[in-house]
C-alpha positions as protocol buffer text, in pm:
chain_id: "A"
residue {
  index: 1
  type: UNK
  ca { x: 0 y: 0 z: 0 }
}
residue {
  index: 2
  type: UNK
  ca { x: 132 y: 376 z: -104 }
}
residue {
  index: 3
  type: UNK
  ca { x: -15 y: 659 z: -15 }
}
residue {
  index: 4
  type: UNK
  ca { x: 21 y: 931 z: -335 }
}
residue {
  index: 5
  type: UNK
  ca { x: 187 y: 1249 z: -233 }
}
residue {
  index: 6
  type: UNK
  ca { x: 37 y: 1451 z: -456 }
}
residue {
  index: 7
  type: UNK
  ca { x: -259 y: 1383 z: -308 }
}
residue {
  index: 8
  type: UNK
  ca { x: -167 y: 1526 z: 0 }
}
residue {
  index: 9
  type: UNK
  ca { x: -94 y: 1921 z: 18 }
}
residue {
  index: 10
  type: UNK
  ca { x: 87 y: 2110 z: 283 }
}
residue {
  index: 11
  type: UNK
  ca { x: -143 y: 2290 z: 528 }
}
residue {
  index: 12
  type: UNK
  ca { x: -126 y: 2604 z: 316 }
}
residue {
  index: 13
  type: UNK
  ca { x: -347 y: 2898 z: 435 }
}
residue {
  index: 14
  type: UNK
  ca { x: -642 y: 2770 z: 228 }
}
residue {
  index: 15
  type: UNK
  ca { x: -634 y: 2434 z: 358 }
}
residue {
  index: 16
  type: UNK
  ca { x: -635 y: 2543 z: 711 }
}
residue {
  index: 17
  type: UNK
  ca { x: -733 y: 2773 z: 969 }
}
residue {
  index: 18
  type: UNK
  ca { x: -653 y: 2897 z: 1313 }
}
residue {
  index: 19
  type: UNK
  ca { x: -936 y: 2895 z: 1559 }
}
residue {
  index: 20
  type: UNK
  ca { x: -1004 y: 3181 z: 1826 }
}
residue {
  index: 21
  type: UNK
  ca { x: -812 y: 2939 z: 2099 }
}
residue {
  index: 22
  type: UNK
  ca { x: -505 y: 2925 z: 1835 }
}
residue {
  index: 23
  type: UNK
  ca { x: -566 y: 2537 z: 1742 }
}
residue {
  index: 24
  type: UNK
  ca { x: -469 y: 2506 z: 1317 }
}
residue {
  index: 25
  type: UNK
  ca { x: -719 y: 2294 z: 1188 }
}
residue {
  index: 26
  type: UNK
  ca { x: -589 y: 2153 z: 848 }
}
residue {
  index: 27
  type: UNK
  ca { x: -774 y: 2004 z: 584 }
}
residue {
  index: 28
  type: UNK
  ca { x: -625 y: 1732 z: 347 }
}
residue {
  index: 29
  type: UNK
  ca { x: -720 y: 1467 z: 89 }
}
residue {
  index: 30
  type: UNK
  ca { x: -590 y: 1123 z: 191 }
}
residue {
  index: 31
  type: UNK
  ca { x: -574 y: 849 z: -55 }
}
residue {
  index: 32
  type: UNK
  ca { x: -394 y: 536 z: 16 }
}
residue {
  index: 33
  type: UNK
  ca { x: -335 y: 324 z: -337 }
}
residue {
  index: 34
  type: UNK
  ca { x: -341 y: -60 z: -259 }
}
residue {
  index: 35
  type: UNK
  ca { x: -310 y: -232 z: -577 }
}
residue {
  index: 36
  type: UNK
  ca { x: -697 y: -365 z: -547 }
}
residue {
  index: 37
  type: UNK
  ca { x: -844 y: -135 z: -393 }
}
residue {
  index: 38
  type: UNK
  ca { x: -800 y: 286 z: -376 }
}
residue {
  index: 39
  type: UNK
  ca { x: -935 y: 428 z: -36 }
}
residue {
  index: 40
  type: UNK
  ca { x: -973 y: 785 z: 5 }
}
residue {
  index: 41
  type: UNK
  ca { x: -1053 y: 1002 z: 268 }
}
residue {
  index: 42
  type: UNK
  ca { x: -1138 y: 1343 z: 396 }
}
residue {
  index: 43
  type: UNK
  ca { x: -867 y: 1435 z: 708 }
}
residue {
  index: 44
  type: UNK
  ca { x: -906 y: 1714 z: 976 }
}
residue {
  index: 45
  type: UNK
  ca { x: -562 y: 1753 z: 1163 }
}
residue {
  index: 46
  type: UNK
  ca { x: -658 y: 1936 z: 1510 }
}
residue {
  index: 47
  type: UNK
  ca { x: -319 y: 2112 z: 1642 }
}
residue {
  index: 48
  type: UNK
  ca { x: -165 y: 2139 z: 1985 }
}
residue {
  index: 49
  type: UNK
  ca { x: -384 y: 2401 z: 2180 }
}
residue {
  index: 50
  type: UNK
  ca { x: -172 y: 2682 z: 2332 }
}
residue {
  index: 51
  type: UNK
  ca { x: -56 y: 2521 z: 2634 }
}
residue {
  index: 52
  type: UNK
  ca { x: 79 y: 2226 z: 2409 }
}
residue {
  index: 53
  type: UNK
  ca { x: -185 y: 1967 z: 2457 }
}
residue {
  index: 54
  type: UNK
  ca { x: -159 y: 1745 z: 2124 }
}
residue {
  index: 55
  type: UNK
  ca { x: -458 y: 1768 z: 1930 }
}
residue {
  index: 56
  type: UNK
  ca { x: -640 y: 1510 z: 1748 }
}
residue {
  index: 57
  type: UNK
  ca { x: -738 y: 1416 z: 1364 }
}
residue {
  index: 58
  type: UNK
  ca { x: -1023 y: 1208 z: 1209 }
}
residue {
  index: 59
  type: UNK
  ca { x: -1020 y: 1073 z: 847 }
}
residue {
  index: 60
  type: UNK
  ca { x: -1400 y: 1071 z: 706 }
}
residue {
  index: 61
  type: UNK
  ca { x: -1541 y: 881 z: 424 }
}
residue {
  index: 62
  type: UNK
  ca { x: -1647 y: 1139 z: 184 }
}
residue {
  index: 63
  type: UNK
  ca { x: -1998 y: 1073 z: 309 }
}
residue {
  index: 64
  type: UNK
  ca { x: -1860 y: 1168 z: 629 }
}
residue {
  index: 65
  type: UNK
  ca { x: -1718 y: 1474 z: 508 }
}
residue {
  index: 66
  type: UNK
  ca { x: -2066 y: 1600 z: 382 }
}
residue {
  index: 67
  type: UNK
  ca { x: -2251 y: 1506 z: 642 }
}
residue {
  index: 68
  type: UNK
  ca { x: -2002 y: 1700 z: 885 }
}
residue {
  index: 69
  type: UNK
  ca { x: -2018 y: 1982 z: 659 }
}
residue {
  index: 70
  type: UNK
  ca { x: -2351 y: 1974 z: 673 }
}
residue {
  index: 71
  type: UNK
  ca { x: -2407 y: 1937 z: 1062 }
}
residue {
  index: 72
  type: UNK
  ca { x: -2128 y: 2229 z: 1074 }
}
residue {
  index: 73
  type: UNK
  ca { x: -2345 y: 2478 z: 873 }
}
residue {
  index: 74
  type: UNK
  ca { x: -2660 y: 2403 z: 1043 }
}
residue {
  index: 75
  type: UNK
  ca { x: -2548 y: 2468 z: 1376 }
}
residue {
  index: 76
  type: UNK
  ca { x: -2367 y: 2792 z: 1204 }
}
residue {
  index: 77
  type: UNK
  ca { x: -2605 y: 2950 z: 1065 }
}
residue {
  index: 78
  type: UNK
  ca { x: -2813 y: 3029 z: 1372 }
}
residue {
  index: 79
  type: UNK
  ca { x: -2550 y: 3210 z: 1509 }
}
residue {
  index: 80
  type: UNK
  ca { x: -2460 y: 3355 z: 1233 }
}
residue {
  index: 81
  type: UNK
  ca { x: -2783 y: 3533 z: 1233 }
}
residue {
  index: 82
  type: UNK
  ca { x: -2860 y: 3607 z: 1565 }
}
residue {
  index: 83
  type: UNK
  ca { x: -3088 y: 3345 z: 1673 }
}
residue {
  index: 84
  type: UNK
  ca { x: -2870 y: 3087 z: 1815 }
}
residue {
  index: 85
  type: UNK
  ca { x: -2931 y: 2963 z: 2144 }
}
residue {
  index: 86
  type: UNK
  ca { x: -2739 y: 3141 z: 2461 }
}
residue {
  index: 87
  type: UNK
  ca { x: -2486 y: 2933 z: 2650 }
}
């Protein structure tokens, strides 16, 4: 089993962000090349927090991915306008 570098990016400024507690979340395409079989997934690399904890990743199927895109906007978009829940 390989996995295809060019299938995996650096954590460039568009595949990543830094949250409000200074955690870089990186986004990357993962796809692992066994000769019968191609698997690819979705990654999220949580960083160290500021004290240095070590963060955590997930790799997600790309249903996965969608549906925790999806769950992500929904709970967005509340806040976003206003009318999110308080606390």
């Amino acid at each position: 089993m390989t996995t295809a570098g060019h299938d995996r990016p650096p954590a460039t400024e568009e595949a990543s962000l830094v949250t409000a507690c200074g955690r870089r979340i990186a986004v990357r395409r993962l796809r692992l090349a066994p000769a019968d079989r191609p698997i690819s997934r979705v990654t999220l690399d949580v960083g160290r927090d500021q004290g240095g904890e070590p963060g955590v990743w997930a790799a997600l199927t790309v249903d996965e991915a969608r549906d925790l895109a999806r769950l992500l906007l929904l709970h967005a978009g509340p806040d976003e306008r206003g009318t999110g829940p308080v606390g």
